[in-house]
PDB file of N, H, CA, C and O in Angstrom:
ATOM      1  N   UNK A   1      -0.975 -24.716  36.051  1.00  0.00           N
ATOM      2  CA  UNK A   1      -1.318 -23.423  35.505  1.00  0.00           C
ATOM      3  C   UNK A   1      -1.348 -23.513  33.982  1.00  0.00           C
ATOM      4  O   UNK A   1      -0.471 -24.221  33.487  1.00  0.00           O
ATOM      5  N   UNK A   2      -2.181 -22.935  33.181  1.00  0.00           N
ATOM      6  H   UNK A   2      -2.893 -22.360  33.583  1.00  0.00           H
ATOM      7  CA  UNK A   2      -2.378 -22.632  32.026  1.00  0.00           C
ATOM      8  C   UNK A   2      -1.948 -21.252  31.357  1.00  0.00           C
ATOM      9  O   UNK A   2      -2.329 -20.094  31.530  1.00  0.00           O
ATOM     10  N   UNK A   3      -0.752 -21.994  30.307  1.00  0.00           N
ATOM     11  H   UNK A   3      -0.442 -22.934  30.166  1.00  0.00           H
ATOM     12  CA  UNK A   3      -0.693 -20.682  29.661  1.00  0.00           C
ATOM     13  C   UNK A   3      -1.356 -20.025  28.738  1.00  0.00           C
ATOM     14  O   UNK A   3      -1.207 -20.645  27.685  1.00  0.00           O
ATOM     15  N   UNK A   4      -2.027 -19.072  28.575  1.00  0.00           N
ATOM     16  H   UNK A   4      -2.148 -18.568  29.431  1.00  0.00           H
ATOM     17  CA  UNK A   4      -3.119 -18.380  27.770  1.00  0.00           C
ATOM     18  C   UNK A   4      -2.146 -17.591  26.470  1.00  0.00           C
ATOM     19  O   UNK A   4      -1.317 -16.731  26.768  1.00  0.00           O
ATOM     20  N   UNK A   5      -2.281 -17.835  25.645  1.00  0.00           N
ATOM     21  H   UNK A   5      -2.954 -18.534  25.403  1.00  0.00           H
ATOM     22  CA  UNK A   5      -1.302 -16.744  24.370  1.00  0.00           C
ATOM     23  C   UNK A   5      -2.454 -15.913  23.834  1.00  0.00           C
ATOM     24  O   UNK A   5      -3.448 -16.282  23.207  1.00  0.00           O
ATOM     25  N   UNK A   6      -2.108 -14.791  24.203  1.00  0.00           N
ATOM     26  H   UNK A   6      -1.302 -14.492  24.712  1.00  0.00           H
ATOM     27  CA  UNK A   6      -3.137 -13.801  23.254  1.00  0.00           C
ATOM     28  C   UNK A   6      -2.470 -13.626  22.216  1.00  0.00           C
ATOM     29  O   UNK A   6      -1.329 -14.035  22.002  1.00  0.00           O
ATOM     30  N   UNK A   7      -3.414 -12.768  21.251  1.00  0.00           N
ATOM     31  H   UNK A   7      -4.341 -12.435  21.425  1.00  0.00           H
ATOM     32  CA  UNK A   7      -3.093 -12.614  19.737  1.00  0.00           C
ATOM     33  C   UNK A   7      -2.449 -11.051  20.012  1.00  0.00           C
ATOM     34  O   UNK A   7      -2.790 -10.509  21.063  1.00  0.00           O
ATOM     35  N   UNK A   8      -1.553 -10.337  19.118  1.00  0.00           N
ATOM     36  H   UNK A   8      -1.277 -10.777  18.264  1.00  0.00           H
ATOM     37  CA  UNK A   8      -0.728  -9.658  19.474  1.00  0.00           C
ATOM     38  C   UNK A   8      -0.515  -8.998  18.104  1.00  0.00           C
ATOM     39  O   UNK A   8       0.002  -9.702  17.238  1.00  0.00           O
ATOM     40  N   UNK A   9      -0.985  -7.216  17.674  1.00  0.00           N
ATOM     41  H   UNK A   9      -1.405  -6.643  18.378  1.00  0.00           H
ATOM     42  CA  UNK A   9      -0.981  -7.187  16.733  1.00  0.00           C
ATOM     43  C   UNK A   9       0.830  -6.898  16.300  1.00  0.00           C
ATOM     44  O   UNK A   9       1.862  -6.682  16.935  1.00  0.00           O
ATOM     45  N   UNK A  10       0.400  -7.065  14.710  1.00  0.00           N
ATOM     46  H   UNK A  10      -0.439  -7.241  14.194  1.00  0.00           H
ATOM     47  CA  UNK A  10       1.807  -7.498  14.261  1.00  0.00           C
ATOM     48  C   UNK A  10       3.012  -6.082  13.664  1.00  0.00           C
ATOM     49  O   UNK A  10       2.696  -5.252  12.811  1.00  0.00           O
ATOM     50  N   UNK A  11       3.670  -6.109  14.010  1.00  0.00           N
ATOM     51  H   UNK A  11       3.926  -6.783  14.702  1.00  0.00           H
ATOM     52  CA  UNK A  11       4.582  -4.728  13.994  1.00  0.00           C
ATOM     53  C   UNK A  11       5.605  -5.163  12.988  1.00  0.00           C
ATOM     54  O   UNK A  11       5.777  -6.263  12.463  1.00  0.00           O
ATOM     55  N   UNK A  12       6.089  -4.299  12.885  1.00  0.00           N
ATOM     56  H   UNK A  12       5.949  -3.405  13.311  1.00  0.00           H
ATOM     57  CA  UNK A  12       7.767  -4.145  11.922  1.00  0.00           C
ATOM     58  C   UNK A  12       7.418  -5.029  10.750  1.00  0.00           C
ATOM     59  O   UNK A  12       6.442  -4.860  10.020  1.00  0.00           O
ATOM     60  N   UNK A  13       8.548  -6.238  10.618  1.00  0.00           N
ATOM     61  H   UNK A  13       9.341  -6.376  11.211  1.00  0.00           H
ATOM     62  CA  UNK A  13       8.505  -6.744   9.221  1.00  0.00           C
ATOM     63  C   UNK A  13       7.426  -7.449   9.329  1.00  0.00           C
ATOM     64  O   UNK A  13       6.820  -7.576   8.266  1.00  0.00           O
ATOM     65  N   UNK A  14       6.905  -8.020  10.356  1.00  0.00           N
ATOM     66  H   UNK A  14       7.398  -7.917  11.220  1.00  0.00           H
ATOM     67  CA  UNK A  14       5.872  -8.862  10.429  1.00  0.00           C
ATOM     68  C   UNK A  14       4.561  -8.148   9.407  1.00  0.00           C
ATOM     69  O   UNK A  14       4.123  -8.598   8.349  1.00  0.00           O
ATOM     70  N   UNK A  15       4.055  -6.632  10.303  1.00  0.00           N
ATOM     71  H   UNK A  15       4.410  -6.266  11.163  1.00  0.00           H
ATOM     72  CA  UNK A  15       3.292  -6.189   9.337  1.00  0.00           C
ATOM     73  C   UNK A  15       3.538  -5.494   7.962  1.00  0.00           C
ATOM     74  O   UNK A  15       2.537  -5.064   7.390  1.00  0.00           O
ATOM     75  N   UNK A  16       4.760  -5.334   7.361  1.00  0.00           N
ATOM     76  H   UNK A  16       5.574  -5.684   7.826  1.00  0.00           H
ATOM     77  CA  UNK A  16       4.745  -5.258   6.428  1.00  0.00           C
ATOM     78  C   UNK A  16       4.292  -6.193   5.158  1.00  0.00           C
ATOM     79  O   UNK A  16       3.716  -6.017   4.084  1.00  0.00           O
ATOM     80  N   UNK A  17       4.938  -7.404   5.959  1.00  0.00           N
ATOM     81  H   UNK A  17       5.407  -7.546   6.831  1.00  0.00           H
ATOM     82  CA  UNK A  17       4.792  -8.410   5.265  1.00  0.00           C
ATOM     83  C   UNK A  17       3.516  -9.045   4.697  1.00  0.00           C
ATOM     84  O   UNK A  17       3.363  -9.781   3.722  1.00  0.00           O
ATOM     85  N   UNK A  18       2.484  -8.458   5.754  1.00  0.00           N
ATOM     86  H   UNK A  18       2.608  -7.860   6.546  1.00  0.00           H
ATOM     87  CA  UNK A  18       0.947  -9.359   6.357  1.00  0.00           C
ATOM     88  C   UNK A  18       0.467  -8.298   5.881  1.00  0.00           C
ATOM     89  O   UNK A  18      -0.675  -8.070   6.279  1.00  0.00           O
ATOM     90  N   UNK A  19       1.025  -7.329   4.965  1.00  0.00           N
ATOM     91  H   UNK A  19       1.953  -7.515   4.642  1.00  0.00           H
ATOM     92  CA  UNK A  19      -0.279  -6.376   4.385  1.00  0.00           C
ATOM     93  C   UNK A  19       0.320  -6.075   2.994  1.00  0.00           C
ATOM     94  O   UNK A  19      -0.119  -5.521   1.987  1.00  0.00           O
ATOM     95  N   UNK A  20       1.604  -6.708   3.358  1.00  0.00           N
ATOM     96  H   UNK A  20       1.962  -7.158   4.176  1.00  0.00           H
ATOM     97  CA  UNK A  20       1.630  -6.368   1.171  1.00  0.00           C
ATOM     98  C   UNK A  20       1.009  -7.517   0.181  1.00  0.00           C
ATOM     99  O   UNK A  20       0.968  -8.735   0.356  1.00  0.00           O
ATOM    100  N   UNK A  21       0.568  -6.775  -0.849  1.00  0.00           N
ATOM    101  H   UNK A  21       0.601  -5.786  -0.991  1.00  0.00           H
ATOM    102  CA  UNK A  21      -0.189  -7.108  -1.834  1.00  0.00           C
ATOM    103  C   UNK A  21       0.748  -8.091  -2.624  1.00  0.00           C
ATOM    104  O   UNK A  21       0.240  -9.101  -3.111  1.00  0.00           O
ATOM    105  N   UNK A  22       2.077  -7.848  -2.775  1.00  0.00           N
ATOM    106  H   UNK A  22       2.489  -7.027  -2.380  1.00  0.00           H
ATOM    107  CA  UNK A  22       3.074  -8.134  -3.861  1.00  0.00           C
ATOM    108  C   UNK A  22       4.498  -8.435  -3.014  1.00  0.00           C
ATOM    109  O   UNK A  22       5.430  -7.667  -2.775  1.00  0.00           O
ATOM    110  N   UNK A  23       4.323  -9.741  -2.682  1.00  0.00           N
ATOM    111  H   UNK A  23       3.566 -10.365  -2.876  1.00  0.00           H
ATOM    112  CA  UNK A  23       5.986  -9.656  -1.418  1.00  0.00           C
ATOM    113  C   UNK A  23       7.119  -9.249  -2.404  1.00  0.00           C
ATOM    114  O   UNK A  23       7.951  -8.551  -1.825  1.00  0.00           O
ATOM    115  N   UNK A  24       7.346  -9.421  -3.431  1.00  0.00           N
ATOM    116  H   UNK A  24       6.670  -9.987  -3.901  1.00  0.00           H
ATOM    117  CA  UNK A  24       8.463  -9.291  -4.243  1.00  0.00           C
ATOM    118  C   UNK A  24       8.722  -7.479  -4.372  1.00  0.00           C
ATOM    119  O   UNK A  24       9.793  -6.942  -4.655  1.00  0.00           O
ATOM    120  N   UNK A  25       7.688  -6.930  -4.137  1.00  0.00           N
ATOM    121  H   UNK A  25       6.818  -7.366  -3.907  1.00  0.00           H
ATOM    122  CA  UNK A  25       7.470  -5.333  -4.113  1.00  0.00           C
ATOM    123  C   UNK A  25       7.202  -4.628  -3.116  1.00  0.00           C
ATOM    124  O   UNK A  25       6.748  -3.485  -3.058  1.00  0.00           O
ATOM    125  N   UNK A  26       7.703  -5.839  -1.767  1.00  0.00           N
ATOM    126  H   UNK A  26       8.072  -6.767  -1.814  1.00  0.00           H
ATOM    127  CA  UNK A  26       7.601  -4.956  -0.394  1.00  0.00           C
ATOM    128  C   UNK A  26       8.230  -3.732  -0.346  1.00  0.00           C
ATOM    129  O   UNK A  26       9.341  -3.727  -0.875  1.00  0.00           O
ATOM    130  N   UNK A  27       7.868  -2.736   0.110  1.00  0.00           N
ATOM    131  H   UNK A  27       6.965  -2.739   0.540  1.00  0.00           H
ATOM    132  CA  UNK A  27       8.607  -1.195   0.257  1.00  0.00           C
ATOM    133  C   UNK A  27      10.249  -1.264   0.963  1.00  0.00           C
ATOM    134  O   UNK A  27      11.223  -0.570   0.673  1.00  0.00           O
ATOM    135  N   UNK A  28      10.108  -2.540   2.139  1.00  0.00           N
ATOM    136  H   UNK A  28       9.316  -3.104   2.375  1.00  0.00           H
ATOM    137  CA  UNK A  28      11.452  -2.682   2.829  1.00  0.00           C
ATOM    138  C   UNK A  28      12.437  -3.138   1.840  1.00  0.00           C
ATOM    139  O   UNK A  28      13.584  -2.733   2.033  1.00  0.00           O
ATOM    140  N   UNK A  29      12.241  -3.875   0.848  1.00  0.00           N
ATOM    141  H   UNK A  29      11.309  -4.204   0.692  1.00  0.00           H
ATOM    142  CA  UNK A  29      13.263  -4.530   0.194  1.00  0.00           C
ATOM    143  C   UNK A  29      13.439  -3.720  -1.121  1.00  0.00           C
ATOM    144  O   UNK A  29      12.417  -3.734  -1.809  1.00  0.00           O
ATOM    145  N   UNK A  30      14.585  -2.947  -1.697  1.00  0.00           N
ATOM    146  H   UNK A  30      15.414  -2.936  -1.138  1.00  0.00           H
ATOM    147  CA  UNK A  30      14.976  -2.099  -2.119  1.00  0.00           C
ATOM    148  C   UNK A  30      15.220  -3.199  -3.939  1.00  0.00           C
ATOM    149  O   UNK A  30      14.506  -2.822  -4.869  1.00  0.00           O
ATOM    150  N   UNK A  31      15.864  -4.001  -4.117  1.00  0.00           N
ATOM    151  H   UNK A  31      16.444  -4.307  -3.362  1.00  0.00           H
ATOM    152  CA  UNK A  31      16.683  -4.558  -5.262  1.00  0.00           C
ATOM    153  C   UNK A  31      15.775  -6.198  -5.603  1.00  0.00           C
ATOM    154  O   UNK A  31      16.349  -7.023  -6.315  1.00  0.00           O
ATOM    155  N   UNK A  32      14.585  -6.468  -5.113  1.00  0.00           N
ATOM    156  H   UNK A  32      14.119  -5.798  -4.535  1.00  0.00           H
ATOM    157  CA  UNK A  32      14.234  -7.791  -4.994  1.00  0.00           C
ATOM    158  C   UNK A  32      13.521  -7.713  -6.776  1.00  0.00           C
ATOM    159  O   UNK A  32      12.904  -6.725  -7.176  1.00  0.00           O
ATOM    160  N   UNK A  33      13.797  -9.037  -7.692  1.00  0.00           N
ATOM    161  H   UNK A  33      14.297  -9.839  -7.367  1.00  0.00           H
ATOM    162  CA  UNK A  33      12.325  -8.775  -8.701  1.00  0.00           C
ATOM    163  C   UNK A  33      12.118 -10.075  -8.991  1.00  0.00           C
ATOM    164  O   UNK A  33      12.866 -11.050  -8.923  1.00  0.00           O
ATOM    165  N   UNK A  34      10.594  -9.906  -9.444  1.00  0.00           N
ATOM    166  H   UNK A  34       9.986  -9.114  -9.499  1.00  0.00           H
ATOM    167  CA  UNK A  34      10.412 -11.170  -9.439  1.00  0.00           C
ATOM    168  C   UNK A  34      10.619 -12.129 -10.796  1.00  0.00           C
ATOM    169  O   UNK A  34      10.408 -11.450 -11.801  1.00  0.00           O
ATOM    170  N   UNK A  35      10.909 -13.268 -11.056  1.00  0.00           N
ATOM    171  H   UNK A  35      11.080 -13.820 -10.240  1.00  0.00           H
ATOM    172  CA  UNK A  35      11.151 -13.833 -12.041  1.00  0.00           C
ATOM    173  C   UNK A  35      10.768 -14.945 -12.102  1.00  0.00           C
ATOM    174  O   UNK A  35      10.381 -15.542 -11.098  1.00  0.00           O
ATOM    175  N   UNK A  36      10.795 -15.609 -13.588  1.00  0.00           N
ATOM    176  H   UNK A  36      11.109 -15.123 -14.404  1.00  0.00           H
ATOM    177  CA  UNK A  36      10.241 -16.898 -13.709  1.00  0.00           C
ATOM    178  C   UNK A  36      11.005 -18.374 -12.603  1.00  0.00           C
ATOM    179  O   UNK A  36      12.212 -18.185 -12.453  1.00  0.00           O
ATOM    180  N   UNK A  37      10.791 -18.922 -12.304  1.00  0.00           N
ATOM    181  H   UNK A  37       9.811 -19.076 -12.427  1.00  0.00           H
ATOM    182  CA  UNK A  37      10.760 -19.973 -11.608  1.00  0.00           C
ATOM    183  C   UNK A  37      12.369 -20.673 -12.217  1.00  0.00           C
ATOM    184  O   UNK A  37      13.294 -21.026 -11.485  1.00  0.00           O
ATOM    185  N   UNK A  38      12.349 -20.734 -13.762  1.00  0.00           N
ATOM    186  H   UNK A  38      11.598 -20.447 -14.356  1.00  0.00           H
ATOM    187  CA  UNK A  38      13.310 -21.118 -14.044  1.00  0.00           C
ATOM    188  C   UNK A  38      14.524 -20.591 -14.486  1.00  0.00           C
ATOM    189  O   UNK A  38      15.539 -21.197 -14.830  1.00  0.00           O
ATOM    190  N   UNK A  39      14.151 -18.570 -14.403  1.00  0.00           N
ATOM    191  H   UNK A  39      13.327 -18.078 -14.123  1.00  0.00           H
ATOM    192  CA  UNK A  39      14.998 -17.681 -14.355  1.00  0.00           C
ATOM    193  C   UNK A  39      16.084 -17.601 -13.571  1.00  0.00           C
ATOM    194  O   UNK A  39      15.838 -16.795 -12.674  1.00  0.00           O
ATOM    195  N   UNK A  40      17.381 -18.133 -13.451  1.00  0.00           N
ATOM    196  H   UNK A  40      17.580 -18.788 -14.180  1.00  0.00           H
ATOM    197  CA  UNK A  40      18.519 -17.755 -12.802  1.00  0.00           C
ATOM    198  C   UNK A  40      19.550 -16.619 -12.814  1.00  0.00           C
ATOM    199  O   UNK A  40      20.076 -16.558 -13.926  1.00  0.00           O
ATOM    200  N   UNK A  41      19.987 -15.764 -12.022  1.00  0.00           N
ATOM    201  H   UNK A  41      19.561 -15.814 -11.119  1.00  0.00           H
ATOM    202  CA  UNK A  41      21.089 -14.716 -12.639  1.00  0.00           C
ATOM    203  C   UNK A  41      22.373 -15.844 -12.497  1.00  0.00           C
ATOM    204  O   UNK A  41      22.874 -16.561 -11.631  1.00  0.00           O
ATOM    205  N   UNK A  42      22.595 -15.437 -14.243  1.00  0.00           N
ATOM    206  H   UNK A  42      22.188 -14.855 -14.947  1.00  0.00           H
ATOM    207  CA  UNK A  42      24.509 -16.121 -14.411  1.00  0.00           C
ATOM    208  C   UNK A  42      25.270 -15.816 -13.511  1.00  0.00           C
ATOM    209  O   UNK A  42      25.284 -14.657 -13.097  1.00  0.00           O
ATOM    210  N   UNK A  43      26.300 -17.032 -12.852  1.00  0.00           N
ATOM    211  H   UNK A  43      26.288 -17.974 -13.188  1.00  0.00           H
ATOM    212  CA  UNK A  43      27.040 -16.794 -11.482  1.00  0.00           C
ATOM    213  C   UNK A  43      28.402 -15.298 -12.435  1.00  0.00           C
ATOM    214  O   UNK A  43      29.064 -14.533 -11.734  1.00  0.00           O
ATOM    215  N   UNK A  44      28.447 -15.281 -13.497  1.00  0.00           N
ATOM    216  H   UNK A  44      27.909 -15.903 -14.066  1.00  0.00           H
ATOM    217  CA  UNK A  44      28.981 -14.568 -14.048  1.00  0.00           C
ATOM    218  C   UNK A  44      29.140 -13.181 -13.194  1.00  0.00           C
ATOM    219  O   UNK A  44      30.215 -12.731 -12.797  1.00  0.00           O
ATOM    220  N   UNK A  45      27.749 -12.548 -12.977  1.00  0.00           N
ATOM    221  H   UNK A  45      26.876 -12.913 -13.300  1.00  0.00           H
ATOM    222  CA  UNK A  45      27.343 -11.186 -13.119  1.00  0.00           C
ATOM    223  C   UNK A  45      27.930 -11.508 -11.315  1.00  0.00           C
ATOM    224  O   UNK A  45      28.587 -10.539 -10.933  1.00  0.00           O
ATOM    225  N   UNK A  46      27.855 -12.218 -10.618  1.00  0.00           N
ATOM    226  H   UNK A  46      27.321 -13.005 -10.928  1.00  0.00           H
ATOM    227  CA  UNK A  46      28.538 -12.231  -8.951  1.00  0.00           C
ATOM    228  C   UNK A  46      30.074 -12.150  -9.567  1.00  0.00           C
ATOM    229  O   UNK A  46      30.565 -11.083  -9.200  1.00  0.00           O
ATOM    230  N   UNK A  47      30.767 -12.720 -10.174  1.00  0.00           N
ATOM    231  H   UNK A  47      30.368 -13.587 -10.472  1.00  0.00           H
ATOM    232  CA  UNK A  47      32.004 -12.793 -10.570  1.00  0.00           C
ATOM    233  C   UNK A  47      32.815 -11.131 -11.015  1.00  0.00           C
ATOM    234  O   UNK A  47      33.799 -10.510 -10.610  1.00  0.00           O
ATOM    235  N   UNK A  48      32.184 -11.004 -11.629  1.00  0.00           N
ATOM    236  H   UNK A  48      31.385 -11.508 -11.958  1.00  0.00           H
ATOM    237  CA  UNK A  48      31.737  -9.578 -12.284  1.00  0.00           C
ATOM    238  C   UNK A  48      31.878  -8.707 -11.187  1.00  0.00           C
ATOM    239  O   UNK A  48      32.945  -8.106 -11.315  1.00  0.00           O
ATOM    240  N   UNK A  49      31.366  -8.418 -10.313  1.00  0.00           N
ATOM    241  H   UNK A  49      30.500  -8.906 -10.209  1.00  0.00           H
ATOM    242  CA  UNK A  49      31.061  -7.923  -9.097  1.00  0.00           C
ATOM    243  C   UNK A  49      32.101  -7.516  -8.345  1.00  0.00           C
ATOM    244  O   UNK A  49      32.554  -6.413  -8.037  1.00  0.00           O
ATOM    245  N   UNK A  50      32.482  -9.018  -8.034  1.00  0.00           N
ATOM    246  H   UNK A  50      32.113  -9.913  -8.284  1.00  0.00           H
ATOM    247  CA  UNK A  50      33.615  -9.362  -7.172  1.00  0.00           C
ATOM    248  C   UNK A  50      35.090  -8.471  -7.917  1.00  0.00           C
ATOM    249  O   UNK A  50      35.887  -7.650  -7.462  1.00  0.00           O
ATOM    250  N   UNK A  51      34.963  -8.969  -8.914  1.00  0.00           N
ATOM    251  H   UNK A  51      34.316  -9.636  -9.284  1.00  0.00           H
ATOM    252  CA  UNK A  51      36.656  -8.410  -9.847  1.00  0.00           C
ATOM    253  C   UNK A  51      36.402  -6.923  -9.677  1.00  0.00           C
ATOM    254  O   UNK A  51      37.354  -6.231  -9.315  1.00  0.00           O
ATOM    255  N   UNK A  52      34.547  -6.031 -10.025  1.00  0.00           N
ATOM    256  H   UNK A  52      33.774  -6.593 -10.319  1.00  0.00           H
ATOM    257  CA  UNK A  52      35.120  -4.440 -10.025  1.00  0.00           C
ATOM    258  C   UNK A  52      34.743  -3.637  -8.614  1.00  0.00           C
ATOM    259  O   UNK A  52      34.758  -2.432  -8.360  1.00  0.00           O
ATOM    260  N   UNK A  53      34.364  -4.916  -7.716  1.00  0.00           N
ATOM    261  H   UNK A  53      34.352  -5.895  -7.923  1.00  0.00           H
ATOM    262  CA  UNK A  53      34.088  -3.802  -6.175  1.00  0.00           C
ATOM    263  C   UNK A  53      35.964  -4.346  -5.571  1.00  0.00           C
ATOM    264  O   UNK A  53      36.658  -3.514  -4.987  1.00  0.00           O
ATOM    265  N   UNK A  54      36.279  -5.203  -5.738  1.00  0.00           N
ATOM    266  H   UNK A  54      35.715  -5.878  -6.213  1.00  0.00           H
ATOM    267  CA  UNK A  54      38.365  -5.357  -5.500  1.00  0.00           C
ATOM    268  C   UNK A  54      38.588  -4.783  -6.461  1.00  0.00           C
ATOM    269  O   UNK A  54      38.167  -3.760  -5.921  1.00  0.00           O
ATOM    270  N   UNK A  55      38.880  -4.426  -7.482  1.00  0.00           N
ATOM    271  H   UNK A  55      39.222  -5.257  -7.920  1.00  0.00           H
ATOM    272  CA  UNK A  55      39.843  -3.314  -8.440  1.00  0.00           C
ATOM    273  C   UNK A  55      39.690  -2.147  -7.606  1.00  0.00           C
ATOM    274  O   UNK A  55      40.609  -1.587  -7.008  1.00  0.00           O
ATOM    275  N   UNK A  56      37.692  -1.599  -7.597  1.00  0.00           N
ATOM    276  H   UNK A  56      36.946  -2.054  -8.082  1.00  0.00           H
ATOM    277  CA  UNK A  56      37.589  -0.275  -6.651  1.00  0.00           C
ATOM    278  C   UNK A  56      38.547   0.053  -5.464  1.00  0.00           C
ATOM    279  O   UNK A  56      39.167   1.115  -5.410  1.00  0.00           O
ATOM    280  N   UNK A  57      38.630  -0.950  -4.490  1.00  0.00           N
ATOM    281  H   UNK A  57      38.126  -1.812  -4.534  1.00  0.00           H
ATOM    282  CA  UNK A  57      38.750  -1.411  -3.098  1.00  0.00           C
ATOM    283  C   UNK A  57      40.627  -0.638  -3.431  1.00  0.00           C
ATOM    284  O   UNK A  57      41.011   0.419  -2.930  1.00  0.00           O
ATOM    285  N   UNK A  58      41.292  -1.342  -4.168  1.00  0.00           N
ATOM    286  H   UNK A  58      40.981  -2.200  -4.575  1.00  0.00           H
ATOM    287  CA  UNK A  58      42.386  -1.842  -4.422  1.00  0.00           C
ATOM    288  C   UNK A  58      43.275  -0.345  -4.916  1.00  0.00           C
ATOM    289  O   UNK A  58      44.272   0.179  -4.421  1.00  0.00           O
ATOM    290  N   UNK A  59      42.403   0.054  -6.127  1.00  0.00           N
ATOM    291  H   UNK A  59      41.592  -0.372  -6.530  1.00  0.00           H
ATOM    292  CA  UNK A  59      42.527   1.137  -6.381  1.00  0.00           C
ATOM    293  C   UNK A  59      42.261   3.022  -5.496  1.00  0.00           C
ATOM    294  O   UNK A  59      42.722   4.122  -5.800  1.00  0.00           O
ATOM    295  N   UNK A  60      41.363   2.593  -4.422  1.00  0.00           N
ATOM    296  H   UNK A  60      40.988   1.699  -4.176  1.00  0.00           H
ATOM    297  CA  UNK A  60      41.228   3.525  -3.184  1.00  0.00           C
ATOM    298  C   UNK A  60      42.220   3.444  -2.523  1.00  0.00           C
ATOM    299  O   UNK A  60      43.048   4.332  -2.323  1.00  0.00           O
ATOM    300  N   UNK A  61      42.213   2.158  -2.053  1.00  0.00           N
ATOM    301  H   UNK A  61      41.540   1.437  -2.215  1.00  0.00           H
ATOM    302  CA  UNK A  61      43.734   1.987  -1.098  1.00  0.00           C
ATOM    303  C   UNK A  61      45.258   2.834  -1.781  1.00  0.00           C
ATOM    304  O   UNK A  61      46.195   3.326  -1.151  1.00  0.00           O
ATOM    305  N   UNK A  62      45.100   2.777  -2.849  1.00  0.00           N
ATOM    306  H   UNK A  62      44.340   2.378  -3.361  1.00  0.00           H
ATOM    307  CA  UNK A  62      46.321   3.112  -3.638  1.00  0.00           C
ATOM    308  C   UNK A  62      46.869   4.672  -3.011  1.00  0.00           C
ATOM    309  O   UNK A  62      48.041   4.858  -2.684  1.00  0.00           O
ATOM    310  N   UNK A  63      45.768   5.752  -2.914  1.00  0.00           N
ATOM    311  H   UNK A  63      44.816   5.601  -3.180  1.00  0.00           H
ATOM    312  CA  UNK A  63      45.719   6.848  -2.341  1.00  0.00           C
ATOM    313  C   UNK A  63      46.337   6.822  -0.961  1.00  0.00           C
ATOM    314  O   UNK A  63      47.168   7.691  -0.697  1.00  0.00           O
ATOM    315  N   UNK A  64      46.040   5.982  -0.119  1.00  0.00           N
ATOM    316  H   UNK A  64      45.364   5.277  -0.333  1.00  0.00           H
ATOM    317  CA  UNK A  64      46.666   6.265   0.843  1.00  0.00           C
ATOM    318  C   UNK A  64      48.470   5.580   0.973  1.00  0.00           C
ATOM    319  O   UNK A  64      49.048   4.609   0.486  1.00  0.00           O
ATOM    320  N   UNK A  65      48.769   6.442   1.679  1.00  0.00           N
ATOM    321  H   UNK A  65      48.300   7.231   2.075  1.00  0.00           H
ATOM    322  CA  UNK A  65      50.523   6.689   1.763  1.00  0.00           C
ATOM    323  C   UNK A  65      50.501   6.013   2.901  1.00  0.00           C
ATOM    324  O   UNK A  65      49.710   6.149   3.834  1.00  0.00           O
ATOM    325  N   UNK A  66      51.915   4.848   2.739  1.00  0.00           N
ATOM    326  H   UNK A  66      52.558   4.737   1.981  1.00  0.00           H
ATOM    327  CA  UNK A  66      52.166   4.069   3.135  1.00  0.00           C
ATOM    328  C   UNK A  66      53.416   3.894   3.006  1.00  0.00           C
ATOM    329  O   UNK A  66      53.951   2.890   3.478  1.00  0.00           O
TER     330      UNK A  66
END
């Protein structure tokens, strides 16, 4: 027996993907930009991150009674 694959039009991310003009400016992806090739973000600004979403974290917890 032969399996036959039809073509199957394309839904969800598939067609988002297969009809944007600008992948870096897909509508699904909220924070993406595009940059030079040799543009890196400093591991700093993750570091950064980390120390004020745990202070936040740390400092919420504080509220609750224990």
């Amino acid at each position: 027996m032969a399996v036959q694959h039809t073509a199957h039009p394309k839904t969800g991310a598939h067609a988002v993907v297969a009809s944007a003009k600008d992948p870096a400016r897909r509508p699904d992806v909220l924070f993406r930009v595009r940059r030079a090739p040799d543009h890196e973000v400093s591991a700093w600004w993750h570091i950064g991150a980390f120390v004020v979403t745990s202070a936040a974290v740390v400092a919420l917890l504080s509220f609750i009674p224990g």
